[in-house]
C-alpha atoms as an extended CHARMM CRD file, in Angstrom:
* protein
*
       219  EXT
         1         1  UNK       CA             94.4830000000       83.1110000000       85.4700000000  PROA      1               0.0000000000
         2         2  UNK       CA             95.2150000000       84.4340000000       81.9660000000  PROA      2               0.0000000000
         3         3  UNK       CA             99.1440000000       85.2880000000       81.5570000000  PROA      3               0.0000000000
         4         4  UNK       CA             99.4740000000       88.8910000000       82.6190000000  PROA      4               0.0000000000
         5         5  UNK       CA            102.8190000000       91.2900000000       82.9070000000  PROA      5               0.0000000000
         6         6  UNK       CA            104.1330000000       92.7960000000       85.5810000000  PROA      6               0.0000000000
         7         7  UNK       CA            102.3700000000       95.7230000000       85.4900000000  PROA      7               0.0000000000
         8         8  UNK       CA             99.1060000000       94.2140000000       84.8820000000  PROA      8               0.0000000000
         9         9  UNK       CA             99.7210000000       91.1930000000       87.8920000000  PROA      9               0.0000000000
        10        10  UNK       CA            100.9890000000       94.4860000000       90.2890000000  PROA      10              0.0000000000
        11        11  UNK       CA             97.4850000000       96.1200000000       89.0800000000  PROA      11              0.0000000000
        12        12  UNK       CA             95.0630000000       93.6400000000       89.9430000000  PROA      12              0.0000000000
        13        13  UNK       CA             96.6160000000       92.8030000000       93.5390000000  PROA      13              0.0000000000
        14        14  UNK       CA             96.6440000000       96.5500000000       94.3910000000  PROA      14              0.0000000000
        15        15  UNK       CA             92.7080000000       96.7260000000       93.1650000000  PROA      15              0.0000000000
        16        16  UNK       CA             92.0690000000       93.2710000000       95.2990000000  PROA      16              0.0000000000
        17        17  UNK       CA             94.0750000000       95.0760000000       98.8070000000  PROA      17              0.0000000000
        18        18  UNK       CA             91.9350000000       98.2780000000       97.8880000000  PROA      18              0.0000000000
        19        19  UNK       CA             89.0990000000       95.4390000000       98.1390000000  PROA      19              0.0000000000
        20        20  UNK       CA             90.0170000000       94.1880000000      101.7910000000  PROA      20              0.0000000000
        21        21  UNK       CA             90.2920000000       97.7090000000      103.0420000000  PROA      21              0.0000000000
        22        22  UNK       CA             86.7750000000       98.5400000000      102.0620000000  PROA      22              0.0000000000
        23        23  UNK       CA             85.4790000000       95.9520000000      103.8460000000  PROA      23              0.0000000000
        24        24  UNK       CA             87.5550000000       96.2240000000      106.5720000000  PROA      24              0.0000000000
        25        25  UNK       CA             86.7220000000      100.0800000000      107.1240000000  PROA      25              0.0000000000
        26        26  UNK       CA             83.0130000000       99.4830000000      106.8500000000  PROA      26              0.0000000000
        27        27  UNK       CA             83.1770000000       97.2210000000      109.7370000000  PROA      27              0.0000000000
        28        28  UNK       CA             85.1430000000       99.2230000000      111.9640000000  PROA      28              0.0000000000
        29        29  UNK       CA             82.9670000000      101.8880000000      111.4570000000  PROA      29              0.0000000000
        30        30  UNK       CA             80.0540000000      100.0080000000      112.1230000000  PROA      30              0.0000000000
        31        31  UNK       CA             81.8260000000       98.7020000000      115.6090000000  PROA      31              0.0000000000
        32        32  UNK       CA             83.5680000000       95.3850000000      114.3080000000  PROA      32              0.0000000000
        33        33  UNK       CA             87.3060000000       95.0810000000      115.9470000000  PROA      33              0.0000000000
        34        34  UNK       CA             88.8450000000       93.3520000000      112.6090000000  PROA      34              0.0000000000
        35        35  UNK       CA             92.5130000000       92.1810000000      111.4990000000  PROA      35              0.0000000000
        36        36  UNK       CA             93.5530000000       91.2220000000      108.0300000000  PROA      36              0.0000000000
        37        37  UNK       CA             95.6590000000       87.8150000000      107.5840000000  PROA      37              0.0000000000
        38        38  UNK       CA             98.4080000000       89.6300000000      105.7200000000  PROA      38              0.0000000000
        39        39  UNK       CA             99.1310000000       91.7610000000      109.0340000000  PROA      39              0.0000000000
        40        40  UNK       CA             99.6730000000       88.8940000000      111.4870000000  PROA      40              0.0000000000
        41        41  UNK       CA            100.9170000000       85.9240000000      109.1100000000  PROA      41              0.0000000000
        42        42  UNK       CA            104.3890000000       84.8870000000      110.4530000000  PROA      42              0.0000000000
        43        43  UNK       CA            105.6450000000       83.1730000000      107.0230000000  PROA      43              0.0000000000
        44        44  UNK       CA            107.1790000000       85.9970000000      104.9660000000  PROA      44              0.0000000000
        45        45  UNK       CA            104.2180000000       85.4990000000      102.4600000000  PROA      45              0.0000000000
        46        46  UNK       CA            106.0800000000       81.9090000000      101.7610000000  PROA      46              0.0000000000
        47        47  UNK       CA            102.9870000000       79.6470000000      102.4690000000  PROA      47              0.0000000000
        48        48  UNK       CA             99.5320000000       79.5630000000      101.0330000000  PROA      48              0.0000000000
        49        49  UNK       CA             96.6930000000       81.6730000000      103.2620000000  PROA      49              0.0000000000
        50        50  UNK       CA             94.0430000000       79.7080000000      105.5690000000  PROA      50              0.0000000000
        51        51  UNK       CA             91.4300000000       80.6700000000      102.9630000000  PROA      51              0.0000000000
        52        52  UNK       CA             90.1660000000       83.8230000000      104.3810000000  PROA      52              0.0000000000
        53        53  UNK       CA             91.3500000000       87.5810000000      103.8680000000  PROA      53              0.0000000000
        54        54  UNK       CA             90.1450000000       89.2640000000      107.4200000000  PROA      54              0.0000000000
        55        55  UNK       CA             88.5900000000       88.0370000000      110.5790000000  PROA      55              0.0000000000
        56        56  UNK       CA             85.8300000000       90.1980000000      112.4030000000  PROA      56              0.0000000000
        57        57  UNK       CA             83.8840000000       90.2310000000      116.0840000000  PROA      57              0.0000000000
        58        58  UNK       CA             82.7000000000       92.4820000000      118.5310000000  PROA      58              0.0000000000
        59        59  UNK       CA             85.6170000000       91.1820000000      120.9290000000  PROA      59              0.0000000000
        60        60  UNK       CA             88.6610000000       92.1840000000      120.7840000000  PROA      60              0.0000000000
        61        61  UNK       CA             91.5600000000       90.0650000000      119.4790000000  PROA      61              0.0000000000
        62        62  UNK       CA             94.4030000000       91.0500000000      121.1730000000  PROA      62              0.0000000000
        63        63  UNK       CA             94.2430000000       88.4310000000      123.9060000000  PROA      63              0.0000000000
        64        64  UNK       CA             94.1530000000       86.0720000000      121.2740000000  PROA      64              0.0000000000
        65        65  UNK       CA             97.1290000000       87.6300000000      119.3360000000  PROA      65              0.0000000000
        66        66  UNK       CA             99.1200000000       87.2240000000      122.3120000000  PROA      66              0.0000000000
        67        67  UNK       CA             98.3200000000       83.4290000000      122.9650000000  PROA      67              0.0000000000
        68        68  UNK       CA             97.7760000000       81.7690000000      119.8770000000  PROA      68              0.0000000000
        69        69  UNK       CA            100.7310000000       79.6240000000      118.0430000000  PROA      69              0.0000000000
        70        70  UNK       CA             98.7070000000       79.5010000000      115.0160000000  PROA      70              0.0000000000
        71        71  UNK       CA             97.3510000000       82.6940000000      113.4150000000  PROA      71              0.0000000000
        72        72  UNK       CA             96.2460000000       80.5110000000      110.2070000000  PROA      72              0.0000000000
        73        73  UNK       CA             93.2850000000       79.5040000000      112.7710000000  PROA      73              0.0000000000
        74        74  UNK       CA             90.8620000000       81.7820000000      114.0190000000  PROA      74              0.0000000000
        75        75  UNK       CA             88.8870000000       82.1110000000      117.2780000000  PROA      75              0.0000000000
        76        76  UNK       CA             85.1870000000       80.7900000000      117.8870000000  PROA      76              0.0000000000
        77        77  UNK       CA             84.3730000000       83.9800000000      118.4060000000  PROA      77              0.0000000000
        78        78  UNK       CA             85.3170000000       85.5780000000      115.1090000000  PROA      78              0.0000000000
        79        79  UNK       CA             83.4920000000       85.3120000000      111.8110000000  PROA      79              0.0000000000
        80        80  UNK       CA             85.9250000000       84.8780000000      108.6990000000  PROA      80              0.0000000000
        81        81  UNK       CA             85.6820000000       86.5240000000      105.1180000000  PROA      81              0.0000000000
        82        82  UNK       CA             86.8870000000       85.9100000000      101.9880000000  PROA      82              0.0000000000
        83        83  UNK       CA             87.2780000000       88.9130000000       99.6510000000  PROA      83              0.0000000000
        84        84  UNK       CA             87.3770000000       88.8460000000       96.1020000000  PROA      84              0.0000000000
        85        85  UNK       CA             87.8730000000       91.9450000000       93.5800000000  PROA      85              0.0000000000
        86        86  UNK       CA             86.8680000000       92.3410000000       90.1750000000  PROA      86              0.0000000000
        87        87  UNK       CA             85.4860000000       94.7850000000       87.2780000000  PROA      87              0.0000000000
        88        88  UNK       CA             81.6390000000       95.0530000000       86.5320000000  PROA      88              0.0000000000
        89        89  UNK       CA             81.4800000000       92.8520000000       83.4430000000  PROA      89              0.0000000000
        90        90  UNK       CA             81.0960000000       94.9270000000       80.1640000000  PROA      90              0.0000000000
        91        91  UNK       CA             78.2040000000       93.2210000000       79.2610000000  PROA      91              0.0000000000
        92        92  UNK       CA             76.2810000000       94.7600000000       82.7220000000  PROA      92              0.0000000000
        93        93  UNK       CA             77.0470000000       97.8500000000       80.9150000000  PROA      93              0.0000000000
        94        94  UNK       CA             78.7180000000       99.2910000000       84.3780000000  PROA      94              0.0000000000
        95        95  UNK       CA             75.6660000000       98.9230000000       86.2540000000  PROA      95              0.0000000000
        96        96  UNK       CA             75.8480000000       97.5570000000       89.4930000000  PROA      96              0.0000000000
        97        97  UNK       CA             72.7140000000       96.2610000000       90.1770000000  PROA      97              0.0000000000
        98        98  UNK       CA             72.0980000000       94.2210000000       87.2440000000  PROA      98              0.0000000000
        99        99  UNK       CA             75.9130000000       92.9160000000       88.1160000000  PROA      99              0.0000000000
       100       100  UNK       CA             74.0240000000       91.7430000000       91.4420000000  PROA      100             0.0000000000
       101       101  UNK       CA             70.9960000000       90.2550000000       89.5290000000  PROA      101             0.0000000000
       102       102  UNK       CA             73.2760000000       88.4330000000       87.5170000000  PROA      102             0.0000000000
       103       103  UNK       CA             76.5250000000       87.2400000000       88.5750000000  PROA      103             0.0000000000
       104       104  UNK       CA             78.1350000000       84.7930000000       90.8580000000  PROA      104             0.0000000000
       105       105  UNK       CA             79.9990000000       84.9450000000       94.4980000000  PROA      105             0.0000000000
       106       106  UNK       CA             83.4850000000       83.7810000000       92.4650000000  PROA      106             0.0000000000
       107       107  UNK       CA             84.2320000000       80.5730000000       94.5300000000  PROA      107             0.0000000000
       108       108  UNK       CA             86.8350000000       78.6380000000       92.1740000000  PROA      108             0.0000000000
       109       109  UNK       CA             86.2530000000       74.6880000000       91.6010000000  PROA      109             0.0000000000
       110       110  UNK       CA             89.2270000000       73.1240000000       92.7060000000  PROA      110             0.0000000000
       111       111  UNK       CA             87.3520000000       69.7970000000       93.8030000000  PROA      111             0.0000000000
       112       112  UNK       CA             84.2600000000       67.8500000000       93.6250000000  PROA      112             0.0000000000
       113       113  UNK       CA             82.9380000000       69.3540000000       96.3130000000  PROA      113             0.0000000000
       114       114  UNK       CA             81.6670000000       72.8860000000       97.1050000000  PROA      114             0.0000000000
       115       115  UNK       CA             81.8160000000       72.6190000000      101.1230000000  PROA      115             0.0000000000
       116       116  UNK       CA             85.7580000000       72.1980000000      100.6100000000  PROA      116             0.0000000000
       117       117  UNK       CA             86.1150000000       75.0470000000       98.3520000000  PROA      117             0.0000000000
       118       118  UNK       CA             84.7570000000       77.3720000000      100.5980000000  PROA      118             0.0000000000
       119       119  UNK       CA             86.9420000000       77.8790000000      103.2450000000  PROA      119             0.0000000000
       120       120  UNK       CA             85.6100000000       81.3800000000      104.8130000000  PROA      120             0.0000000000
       121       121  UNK       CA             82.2970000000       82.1920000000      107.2910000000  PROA      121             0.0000000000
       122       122  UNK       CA             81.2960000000       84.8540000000      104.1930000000  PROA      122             0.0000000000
       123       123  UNK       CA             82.0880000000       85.1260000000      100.8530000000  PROA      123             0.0000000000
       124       124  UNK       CA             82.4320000000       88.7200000000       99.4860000000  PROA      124             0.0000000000
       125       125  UNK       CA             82.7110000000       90.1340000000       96.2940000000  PROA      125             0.0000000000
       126       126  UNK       CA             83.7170000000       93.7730000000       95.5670000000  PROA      126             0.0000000000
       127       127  UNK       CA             83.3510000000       95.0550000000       92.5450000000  PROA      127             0.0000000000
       128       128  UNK       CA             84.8780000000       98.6170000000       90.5540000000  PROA      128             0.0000000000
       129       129  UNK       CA             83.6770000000      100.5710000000       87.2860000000  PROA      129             0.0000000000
       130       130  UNK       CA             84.6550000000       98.7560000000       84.3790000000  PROA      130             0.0000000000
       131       131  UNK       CA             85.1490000000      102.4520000000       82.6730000000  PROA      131             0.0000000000
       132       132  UNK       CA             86.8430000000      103.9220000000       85.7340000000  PROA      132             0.0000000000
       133       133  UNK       CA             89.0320000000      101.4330000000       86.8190000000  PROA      133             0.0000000000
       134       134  UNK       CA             90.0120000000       98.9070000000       83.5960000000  PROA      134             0.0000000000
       135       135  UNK       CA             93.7450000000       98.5400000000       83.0320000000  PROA      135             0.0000000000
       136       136  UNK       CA             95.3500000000       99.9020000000       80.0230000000  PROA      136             0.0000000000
       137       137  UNK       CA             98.6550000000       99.0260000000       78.0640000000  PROA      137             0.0000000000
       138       138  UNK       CA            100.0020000000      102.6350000000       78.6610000000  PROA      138             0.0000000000
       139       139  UNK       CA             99.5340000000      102.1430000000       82.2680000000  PROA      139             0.0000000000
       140       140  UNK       CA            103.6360000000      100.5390000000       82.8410000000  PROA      140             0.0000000000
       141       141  UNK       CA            105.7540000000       99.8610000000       85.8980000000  PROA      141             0.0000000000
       142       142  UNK       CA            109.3230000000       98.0700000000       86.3000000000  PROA      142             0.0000000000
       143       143  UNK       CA            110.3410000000       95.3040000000       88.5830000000  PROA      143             0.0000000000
       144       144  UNK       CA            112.8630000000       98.5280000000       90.0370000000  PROA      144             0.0000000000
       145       145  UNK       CA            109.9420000000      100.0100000000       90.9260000000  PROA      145             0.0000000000
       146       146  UNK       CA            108.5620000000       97.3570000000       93.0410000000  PROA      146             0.0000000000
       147       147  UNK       CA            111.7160000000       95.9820000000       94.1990000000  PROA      147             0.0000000000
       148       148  UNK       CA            112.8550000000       99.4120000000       95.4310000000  PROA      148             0.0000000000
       149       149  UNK       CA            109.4630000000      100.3220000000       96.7140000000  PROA      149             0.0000000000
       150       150  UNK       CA            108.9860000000      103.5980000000       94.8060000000  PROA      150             0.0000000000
       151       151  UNK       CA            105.0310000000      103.4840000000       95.9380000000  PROA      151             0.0000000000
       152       152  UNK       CA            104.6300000000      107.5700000000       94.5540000000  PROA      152             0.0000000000
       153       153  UNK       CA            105.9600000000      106.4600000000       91.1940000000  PROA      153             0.0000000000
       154       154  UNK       CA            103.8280000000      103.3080000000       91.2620000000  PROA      154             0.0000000000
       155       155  UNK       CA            100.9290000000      105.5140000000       92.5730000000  PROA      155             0.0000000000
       156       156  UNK       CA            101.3750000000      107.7200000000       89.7710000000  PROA      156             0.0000000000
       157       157  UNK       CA            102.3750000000      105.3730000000       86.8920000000  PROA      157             0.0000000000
       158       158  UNK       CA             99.2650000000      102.9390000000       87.2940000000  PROA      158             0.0000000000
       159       159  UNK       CA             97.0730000000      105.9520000000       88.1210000000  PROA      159             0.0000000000
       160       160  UNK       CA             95.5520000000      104.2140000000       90.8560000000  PROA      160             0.0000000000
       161       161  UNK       CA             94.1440000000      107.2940000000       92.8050000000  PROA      161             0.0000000000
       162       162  UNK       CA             91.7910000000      107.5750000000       89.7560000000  PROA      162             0.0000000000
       163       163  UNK       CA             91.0580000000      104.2500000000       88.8820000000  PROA      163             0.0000000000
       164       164  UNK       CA             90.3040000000      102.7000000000       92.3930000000  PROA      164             0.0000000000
       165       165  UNK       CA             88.9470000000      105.9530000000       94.0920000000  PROA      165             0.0000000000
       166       166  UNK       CA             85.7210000000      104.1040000000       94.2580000000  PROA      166             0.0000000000
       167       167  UNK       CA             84.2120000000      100.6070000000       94.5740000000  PROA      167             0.0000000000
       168       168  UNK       CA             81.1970000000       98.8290000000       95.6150000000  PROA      168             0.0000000000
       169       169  UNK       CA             80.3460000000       96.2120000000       98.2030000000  PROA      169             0.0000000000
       170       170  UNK       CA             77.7430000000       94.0730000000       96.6980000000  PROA      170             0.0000000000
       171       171  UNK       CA             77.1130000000       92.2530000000       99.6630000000  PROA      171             0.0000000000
       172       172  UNK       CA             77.6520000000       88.4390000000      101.5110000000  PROA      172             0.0000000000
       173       173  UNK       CA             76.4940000000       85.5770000000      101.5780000000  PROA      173             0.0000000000
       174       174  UNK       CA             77.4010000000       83.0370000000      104.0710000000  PROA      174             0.0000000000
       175       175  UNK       CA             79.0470000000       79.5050000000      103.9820000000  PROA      175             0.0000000000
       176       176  UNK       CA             76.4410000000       77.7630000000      104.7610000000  PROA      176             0.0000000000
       177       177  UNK       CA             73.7650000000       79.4870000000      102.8030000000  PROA      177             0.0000000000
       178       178  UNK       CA             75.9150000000       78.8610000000       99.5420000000  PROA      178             0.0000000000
       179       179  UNK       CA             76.5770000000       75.2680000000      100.2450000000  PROA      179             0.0000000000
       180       180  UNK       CA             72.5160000000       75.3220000000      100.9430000000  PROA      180             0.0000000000
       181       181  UNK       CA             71.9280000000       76.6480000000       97.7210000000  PROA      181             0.0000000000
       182       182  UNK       CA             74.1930000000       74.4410000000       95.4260000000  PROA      182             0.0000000000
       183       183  UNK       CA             72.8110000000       71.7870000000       97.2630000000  PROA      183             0.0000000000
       184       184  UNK       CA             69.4950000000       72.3720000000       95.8030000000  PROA      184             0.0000000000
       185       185  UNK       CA             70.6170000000       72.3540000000       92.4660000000  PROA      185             0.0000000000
       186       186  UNK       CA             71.2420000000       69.1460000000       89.5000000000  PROA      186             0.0000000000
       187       187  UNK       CA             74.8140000000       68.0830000000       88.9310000000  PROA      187             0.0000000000
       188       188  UNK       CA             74.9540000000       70.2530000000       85.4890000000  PROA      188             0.0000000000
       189       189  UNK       CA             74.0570000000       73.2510000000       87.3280000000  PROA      189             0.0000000000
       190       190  UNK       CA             76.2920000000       73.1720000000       90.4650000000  PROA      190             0.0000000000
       191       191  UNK       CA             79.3290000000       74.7130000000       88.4600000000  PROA      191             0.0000000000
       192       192  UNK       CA             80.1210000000       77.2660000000       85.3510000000  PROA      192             0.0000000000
       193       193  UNK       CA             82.9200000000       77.6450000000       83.2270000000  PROA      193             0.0000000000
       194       194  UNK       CA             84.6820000000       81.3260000000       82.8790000000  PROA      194             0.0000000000
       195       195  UNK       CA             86.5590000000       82.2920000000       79.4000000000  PROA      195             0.0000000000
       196       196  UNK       CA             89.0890000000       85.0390000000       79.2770000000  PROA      196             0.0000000000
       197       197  UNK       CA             91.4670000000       85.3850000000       76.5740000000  PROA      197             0.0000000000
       198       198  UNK       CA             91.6150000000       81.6400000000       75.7060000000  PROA      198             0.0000000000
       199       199  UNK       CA             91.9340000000       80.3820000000       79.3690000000  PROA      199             0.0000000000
       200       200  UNK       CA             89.1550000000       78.4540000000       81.5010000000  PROA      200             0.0000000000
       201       201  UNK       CA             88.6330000000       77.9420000000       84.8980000000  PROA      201             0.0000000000
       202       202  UNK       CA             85.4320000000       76.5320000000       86.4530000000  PROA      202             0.0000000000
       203       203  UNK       CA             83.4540000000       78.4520000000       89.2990000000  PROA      203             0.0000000000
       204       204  UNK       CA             80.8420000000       77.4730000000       91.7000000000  PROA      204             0.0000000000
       205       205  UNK       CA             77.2100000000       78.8180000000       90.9920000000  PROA      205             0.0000000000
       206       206  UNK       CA             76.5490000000       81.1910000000       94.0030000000  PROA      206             0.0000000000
       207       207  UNK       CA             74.3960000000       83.5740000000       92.8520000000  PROA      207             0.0000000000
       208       208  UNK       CA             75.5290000000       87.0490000000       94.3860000000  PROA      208             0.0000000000
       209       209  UNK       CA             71.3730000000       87.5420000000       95.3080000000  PROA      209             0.0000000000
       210       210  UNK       CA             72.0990000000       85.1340000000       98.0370000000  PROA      210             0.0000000000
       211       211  UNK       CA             74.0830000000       87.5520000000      100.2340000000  PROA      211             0.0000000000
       212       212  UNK       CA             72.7770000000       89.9180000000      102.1380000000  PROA      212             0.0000000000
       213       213  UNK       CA             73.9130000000       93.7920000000      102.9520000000  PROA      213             0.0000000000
       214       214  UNK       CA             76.8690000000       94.8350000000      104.7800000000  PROA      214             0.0000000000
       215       215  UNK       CA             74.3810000000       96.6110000000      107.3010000000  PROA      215             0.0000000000
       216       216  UNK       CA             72.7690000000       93.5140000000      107.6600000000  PROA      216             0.0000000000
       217       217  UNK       CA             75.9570000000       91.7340000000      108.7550000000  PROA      217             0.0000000000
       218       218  UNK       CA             77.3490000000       94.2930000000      111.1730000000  PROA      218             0.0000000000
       219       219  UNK       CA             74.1300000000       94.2300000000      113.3280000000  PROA      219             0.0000000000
């Protein structure tokens, strides 16, 4: 990632939870039981996740909560999702469906291969209004703030009741149908490279026209 202040690092994990509530509210109200990592982990936030944001079934988990040793883990009968949270790219001009027609699942390249980097049943990418939602050098909190939990203050100084009132789900697209996909496709096309503000980082083609509708998934 591209060096960021406090404010600005607070910002854009508050926009990605925002994210993983969507989601997880759309499935419970379409009839999925569904937990989030972040409210069973056991490690004080001191490890790295298991690669997925929430798990989701028609079963419930709580006989699994009460039995399992490792929560990193999840049942066979659960489907897992990744979640990731960004802006509509300026250039889509804040329109969501040519965002769709033309960007990626964002699956970072950390090896050679794709079926390792994937480490979720579904990816999922949420995305906000570039206009509504971008983050602005006036927008300012303190390490006080955080470290003494002041959420109205926060609330209020990052103005995130107006910025993140509203996002769209674009979709998912399944493990397997991604790794299908980049399968398909030459060497030199398996993998892009994504400039901000001098940094790189390389990301997996996964077109976000492979996934398929949230309705889709909850039937």
């Amino acid at each position: 990632m591209n060096p960021r202040n406090i404010s600005e690092k607070f910002d854009d994990g508050v926009m990605g939870e925002i994210a993983s509530v969507a989601v997880i509210q759309f499935l419970m109200d379409h009839g999925r039981n569904v937990i989030a990592y972040d409210d069973i982990r056991k490690d004080q936030y001191q490890e790295p996740d298991p690669g997925w944001d929430i798990l989701s079934s028609r079963q419930s988990f709580d006989d699994w909560l009460d039995h399992t040793a490792d929560v990193k883990s999840k049942p066979d009968f659960a489907y897992s999702f990744s979640i990731k949270s960004s802006r509509i790219p300026a250039a889509d001009g804040d329109d969501i469906n040519l965002a769709i027609r033309r960007r990626d699942f964002k699956i970072f390249k950390r090896s050679t291969s794709i079926e390792l980097d994937i480490t979720s049943d579904f990816e999922v990418q949420v995305y906000y209004s570039l206009q509504s939602s971008k983050f602005d050098n006036f927008l300012s909190i303190t390490l006080e703030d955080i470290s003494n939990k002041r959420i109205d203050a926060i609330v209020e100084k990052l103005k995130l009741l107006e910025r993140y009132s509203e996002c769209f789900l674009s979709g998912a697209a399944s493990r397997s149908r991604i790794i299908e996909y980049s399968n398909s496709l030459p060497e030199s096309k398996k993998y892009w490279g994504s400039y901000h503000e001098g940094h790189q980082k390389f990301m997996w083609s996964a077109p976000l026209s492979l996934g398929v509708s949230f309705e889709n998934i909850t039937n």
